[in-house]
N, C-alpha and C positions, 0 to 999 in steps of 0.2 A: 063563403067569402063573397063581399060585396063585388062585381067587373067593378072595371073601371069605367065603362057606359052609365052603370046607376050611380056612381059615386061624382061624374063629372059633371053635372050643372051644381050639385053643393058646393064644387069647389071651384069652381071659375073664377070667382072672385079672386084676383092677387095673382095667378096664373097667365101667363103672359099668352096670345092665341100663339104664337110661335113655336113655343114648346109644347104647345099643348099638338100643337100640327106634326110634330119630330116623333111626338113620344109615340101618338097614333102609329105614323110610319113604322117605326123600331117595333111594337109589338105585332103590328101585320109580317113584318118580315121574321120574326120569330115565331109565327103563329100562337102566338101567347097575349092574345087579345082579352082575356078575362084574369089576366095577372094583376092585381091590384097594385103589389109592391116594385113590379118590374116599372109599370107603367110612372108610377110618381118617382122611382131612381133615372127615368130617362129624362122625367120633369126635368128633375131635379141636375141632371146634368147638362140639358141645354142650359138652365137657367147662371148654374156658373160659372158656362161658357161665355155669357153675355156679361156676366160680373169681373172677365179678366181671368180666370182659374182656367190652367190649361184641361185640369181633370174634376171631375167630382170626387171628393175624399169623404166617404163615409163615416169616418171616425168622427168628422166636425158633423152630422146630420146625425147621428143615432140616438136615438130616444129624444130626438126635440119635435114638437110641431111646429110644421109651417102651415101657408095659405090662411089663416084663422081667420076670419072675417068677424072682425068685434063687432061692427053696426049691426050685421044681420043674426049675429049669434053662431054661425054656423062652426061648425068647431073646427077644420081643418087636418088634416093629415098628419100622424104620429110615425114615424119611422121607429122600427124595433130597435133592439140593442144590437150591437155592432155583429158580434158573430151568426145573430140570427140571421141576418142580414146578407152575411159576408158569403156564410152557407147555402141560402137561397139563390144567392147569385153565381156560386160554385157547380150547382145543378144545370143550372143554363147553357148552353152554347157558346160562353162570348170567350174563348181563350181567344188569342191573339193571332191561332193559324185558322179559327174558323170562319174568320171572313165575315163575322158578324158588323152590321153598321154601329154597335156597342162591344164595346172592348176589356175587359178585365185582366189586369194585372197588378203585380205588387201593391192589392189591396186599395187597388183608384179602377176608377169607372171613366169610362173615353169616347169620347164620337170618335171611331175610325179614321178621320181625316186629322185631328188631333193629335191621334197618339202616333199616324204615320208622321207629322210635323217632327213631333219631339224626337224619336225614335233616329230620322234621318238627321237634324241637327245634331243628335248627341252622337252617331256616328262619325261625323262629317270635324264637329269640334275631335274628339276623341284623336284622329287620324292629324289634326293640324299641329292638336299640342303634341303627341310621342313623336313627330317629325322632326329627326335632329336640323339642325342649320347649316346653311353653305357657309358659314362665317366663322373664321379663325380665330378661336379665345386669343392667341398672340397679337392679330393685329386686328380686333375689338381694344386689346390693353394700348397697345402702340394712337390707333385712332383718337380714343379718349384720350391719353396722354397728351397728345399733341392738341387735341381741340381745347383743354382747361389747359395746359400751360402756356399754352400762345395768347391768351386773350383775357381780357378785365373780366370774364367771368363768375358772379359770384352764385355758386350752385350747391341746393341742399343736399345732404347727403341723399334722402330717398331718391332724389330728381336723378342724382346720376345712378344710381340702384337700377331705376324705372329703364334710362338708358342703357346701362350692360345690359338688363333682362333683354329687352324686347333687342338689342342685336345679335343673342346666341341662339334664341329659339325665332320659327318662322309665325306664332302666334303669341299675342300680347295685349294686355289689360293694363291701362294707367289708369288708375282709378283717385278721386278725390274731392273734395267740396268744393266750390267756387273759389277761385283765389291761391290754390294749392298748388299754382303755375303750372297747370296740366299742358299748357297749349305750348308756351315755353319750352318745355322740357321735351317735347313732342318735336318740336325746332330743331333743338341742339340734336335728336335723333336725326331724325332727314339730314341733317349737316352730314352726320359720324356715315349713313348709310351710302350717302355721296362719293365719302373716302376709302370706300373699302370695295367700293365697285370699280372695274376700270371702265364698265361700260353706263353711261347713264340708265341710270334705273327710272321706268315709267312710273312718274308718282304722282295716284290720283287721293285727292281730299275730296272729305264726302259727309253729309250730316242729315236725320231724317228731313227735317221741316225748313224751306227756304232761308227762315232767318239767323236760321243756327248753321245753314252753310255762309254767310254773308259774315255772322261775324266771324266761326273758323277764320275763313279768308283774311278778316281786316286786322284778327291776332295774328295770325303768320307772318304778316306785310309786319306790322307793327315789330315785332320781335326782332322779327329780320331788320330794323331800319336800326334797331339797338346795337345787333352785336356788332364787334370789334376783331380784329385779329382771325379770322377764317380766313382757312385756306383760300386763295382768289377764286372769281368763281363757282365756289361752293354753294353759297347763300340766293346768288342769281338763278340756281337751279332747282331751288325749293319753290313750288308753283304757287301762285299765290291764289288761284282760281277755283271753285269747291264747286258742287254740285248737290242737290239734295238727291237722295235714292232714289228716287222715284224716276229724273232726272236720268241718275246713271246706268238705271238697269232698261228701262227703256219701256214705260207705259202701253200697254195694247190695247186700246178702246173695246171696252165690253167685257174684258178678262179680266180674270184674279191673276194670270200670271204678266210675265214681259220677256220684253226682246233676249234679253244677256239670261241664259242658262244652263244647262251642261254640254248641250250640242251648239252652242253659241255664247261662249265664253269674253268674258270682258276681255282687252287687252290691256293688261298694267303689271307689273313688277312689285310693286307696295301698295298700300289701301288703310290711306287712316278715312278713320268712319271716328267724327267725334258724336256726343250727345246718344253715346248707344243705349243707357236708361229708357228710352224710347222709343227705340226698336221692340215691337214682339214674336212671338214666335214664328208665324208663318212668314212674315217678311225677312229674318235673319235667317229661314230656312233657305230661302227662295235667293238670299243676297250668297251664302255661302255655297248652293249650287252656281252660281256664275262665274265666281272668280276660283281662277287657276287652282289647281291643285299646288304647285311651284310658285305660288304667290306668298307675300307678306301679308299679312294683315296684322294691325294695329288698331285697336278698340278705347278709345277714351271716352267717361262719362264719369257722375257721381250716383253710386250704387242707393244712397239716402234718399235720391228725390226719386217723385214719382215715377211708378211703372208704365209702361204706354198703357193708352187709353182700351187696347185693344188685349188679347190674348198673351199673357205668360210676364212672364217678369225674369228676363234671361240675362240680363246683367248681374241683377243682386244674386243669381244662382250661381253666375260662372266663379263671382266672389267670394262666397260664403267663407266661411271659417268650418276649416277640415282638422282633424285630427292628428297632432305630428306622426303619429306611427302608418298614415298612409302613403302611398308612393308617389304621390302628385305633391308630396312636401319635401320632395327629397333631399338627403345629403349632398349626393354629388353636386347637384342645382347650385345648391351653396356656398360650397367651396368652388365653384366656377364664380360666382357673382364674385367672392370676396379676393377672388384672381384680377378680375377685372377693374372693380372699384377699389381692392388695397382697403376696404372700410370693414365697419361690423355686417353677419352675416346678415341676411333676412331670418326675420322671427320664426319662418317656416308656418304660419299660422292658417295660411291661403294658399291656392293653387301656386305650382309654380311660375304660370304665366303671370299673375298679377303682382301688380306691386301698388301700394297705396301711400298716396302724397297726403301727409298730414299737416305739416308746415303753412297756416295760411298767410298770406303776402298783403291780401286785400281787408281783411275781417278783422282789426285790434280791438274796435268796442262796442259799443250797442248792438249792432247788426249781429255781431258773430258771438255775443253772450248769448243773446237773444236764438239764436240759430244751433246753436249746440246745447242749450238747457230744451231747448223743444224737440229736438230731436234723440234727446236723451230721453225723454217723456215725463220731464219733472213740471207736472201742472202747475205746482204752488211757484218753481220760484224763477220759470218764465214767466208768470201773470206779473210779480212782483217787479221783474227788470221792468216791464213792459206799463205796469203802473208808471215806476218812478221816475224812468224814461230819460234820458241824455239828449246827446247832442246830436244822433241817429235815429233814436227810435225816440215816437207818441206814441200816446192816445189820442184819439180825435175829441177836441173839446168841444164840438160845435152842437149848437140846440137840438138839430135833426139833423137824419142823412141825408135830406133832401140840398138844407142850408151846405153841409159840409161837400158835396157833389157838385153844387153849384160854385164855391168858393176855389175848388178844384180845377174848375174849366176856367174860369174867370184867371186864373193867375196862368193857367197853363196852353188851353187848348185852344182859346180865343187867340191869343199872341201866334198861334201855329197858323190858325187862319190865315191873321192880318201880315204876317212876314211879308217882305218885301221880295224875298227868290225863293223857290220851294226848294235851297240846300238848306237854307234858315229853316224854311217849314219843318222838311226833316229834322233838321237838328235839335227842333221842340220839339218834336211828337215822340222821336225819338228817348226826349230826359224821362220823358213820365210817363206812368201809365195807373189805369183802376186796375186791381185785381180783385176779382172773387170766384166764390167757390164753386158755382153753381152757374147755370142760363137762365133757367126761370124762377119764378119768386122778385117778390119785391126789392129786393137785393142780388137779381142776379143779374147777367150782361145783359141780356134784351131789354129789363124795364129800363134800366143803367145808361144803355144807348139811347133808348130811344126819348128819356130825359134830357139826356146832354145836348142830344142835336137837336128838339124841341128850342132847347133853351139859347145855342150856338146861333140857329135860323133867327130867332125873331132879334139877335143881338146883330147880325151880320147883314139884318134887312133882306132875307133871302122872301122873293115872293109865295103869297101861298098857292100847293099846288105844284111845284118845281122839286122833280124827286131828287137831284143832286145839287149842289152848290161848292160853290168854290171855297176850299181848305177842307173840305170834307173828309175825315179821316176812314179808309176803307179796307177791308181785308177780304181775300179771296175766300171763297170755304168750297171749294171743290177744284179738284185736278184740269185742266184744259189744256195739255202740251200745241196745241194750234196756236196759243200766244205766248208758248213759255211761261204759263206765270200758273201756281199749283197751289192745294189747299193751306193756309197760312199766312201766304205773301201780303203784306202790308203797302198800301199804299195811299196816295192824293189824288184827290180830284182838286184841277187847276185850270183855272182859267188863262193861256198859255199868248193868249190875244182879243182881245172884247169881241166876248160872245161868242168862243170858243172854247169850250170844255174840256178838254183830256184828262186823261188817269195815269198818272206816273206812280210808276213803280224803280225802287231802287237797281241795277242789274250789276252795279261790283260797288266799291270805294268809292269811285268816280264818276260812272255812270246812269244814266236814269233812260228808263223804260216810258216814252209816249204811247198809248192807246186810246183811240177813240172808246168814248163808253158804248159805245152799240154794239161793241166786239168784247165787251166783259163778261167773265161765266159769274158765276153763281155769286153777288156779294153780302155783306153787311158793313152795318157802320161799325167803328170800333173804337171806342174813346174808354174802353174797360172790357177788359179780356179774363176768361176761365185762366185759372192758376193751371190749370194742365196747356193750355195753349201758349204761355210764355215761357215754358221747357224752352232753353237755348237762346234767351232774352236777357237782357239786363236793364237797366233805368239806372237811373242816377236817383231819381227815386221814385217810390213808391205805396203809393193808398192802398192797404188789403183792407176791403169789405167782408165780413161774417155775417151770416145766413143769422136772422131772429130767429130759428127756430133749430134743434137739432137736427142733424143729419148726418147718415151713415158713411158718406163721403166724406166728412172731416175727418184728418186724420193728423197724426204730428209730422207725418211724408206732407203731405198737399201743405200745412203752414209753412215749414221748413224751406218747400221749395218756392213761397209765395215770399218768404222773409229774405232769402239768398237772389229774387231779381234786383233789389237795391243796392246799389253801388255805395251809395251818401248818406239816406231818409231813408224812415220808413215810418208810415202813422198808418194806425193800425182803429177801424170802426168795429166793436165790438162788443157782448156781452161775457162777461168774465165768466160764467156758468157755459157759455159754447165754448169760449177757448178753452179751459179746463176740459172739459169734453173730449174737443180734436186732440190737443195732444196726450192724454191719454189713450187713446185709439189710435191701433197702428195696421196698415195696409198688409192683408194676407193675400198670397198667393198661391193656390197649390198647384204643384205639378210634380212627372217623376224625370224632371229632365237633371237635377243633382243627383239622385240618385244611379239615375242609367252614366252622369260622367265621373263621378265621384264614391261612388255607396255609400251616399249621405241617408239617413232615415226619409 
């Protein structure tokens, strides 16, 4: 058998140095340096550590080649069939008590640090959900009684469903599409939890990424400025103020971890965390060591859009669909809700923590045809909505993307410049936005940016040589708690007085953030943003760009979540052979963190 020293310049090609640097490590510490098969399964599991997979699942790699290098011919790496596989790795050292930096269990392969992630998360969820609640099903019924009879309230069934769940247990999942009044019904929650406490309960709102804690906040305000009929008092003490995680748990320059965690615990009572789709694994590990063991937490997101950009996909797992004959569907659970809401049971079909808003408020046509044939994976007859197109959705009819980009800023991005106060500026940059799929390629943000403001500058007379200008649209791309402002944040460069420059950023509803540019971290321009980057965005409308060429990153997740930021519009630049493509293809993630809460397969 060939080591893996003679086999390793064949195969460098398509091997990333990173794993190849890991996988070295792992067989020095096994002293299993001439193992050919250990050596490309360690590959193979850094590599779909970097791809989002909490684990390597052998089953998806057996008997396929990878690395295959077609220019040079060289043929690439063939993994055996699964048992042969499974057995070689059974011989090895790596159970779970051996302390190996490779890890094997229930038939997945783990970097150590990994499977300790998962392991403590599914512990830690395990313990919140069998944790009965301090709260009396009697006066959960009485509360909700009183909050829908008092008041012009008109609430769907699931919305009040979503509310009894998450008041009888201390853990809970609202789950739903855009539109589904998740934020809403999250409201009238903190209302009913107000009423049932005699002591004010600390309640902190929390969201990954700045702008998804911004608008959290300006839906809370907003809901709260609707309802009618609460109890006095009640609604004044739902906070309107959010914070992003990173924010809350408390940043330590240089470290993977922060301030707030078991031996320095958050201080708070409840903890809604919206946009948790977002969350991955080591950070919802690291958020659920912080907060209290005797704490609430409240989880909202849409389980359909994209995973984070980073490790695990722990929303769409807490969700799944379980089998009625398991315990997590249970009876009694049911006959408790149907105590509280007086309605039909839940279908039993998901955890008992979750409950799913189907009802859209926002979505009656183009958009939300459009949006549910895509994410159903019907290639033919979303291209067709999206040919024939309404009053919501195009196609883009313009000669080129260059013409159609340009005709883009001209109606939109120019006027954001020219505004007379930068809340106008806002309030355009804000309607619109480019979305695409990708950073580079001719179609991706960077060529995208650096077109627009090409085109913006010589329109706005900006001189040549001058890296910033005024109406300049900007976003943070790196953490910097010295000025408060963290990877995401979206802002202006404004000229606040002739020949004075600042960077405003938005800091709630009402106020805005002045900073000298000399004190900005890391930015770019932003006049078209990745479809993973406006998770927790909305527009009024919106341009999605596709990639001229295929790629593995399309998926009916990424359109779905690129078609759901438009509120109004949506025109869409594309080849009907890639659309057909992404939604066809759908985002995998493996890991065994369903099975260690649920004994899913």
């Amino acid at each position: 058998m060939p080591s893996p020293a003679d086999t390793r310049e064949t195969l460098l090609h398509g091997i990333a140095a990173i794993d190849r640097v890991l996988a070295k490590r792992i067989l020095t510490a096994l002293d299993r340096e001439r193992d050919t098969l250990l050596w490309h399964t360690a590959i193979a599991t850094s590599q779909a550590l970097r791809d989002g997979h909490g684990c390597l699942l052998p089953a998806a790699w057996a008997e396929q080649t990878h690395w295959r290098d077609e220019a040079s011919g060289k043929p690439g790496y063939r993994f055996p069939p699964l048992d042969d596989w499974l057995a070689h790795l059974c011989a090895l050292p790596l159970a779970p008590d051996h302390g190996q930096p490779l890890v094997l269990e229930h038939d997945r392969v783990y970097l150590r640090r990994y499977w300790r992630f998962e392991n403590e998360l599914a512990a830690m969820l395990r313990q919140r959900i069998s944790t009965p609640s301090d709260v009396d099903p009697d006066d959960a019924r009485r509360v909700l009684d009183t909050l829908f009879d008092n008041t012009d309230i008109s609430i769907h069934a699931h919305q009040r469903e979503a509310i009894a769940n998450a008041l009888i247990q201390p853990f809970s999942i609202i789950t739903g599409g855009p539109g589904t009044g998740k934020t809403f019904t999250v409201t009238l929650l903190l209302a009913a939890l107000q009423q049932l406490h005699t002591e004010q309960p600390h309640i902190i709102m929390a969201a990954p990424t700045g702008k998804a804690a911004q608008r959290l906040g300006e839906s809370v305000t907003q809901v709260k400025t609707g309802l009618r009929g609460v109890l006095p008092g009640v609604l004044d003490d739902i906070p309107e103020t959010t914070r992003t995680l990173h924010r809350l748990l408390g940043v330590l320059p240089g470290c993977n971890d922060f301030r707030h965690d078991r031996r320095n615990p958050l201080r708070l009572d409840v903890l809604l965390l919206d946009e948790a789709s977002m969350i991955d694994l080591p950070l919802m590990t690291r958020l659920l060591r912080a907060v209290p063991e005797d704490a609430r937490i409240i989880l909202l997101g849409d389980a359909n859009q994209l995973p984070s950009v980073a490790v695990g996909n722990v929303l769409a797992e807490l969700v799944a669909p379980i089998t009625p004959a398991h315990p997590a569907s249970s009876k009694t659970h049911r006959q408790r809700i149907m105590r509280l809401t007086g309605g039909q049971p839940p279908d039993g079909s998901t955890p008992d923590c979750v409950t799913t808003l189907t009802h859209s408020y926002r979505f009656s046509g183009g958009i939300g045809r459009l949006a549910e044939a895509t994410l159903a994976g019907k290639a033919g007859e979303s291209w067709q909505l999206l040919r024939q197109g309404d009053e919501q959705i195009s196609r883009a009819d313009a000669p080129s993307v260059e013409h159609w980009l340009i005709e883009l800023a001209r109606e939109h991005y120019l006027p954001a410049a020219n505004a007379e106060n930068i809340e106008t500026a806002f309030q355009r940059l804000a309607d619109f936005r480019i979305l695409t799929a990708t950073r580079q390629g001719t179609c991706g943000v960077e060529a995208i940016n650096q077109q627009l403001e090409h085109w913006l500058r010589a329109r706005l007379g900006v001189p040549p040589g001058r890296r910033h200008f005024h109406g300049q649209a900007i976003m943070v791309v790196e953490n910097h708690p010295a000025t408060g402002l963290y990877n995401g944040d979206i802002g202006l460069l404004w000229e606040c007085e002739p020949g004075r420059l600042l960077a405003v950023f938005p800091k709630d509803a009402s106020n805005m953030r002045w900073i000298t540019p000399a004190r900005l971290p890391a930015i770019e321009t932003v006049y078209a943003m990745t479809i993973h980057k406006t998770q927790g965005s909305e527009y009024r409308r919106v341009a999605l760009l596709l990639p001229a060429r295929e790629n593995r990153i399309l998926t009916r997740e990424l359109l779905y979540t690129g078609i759901t930021r438009a509120r109004e519009r949506l025109s869409v630049h594309g080849d009907e052979s890639i659309w057909r493509a992404s939604v066809r293809r759908r985002v995998e993630r493996y890991s065994g963190l369903g099975l260690r809460l649920f004994n899913l397969p």
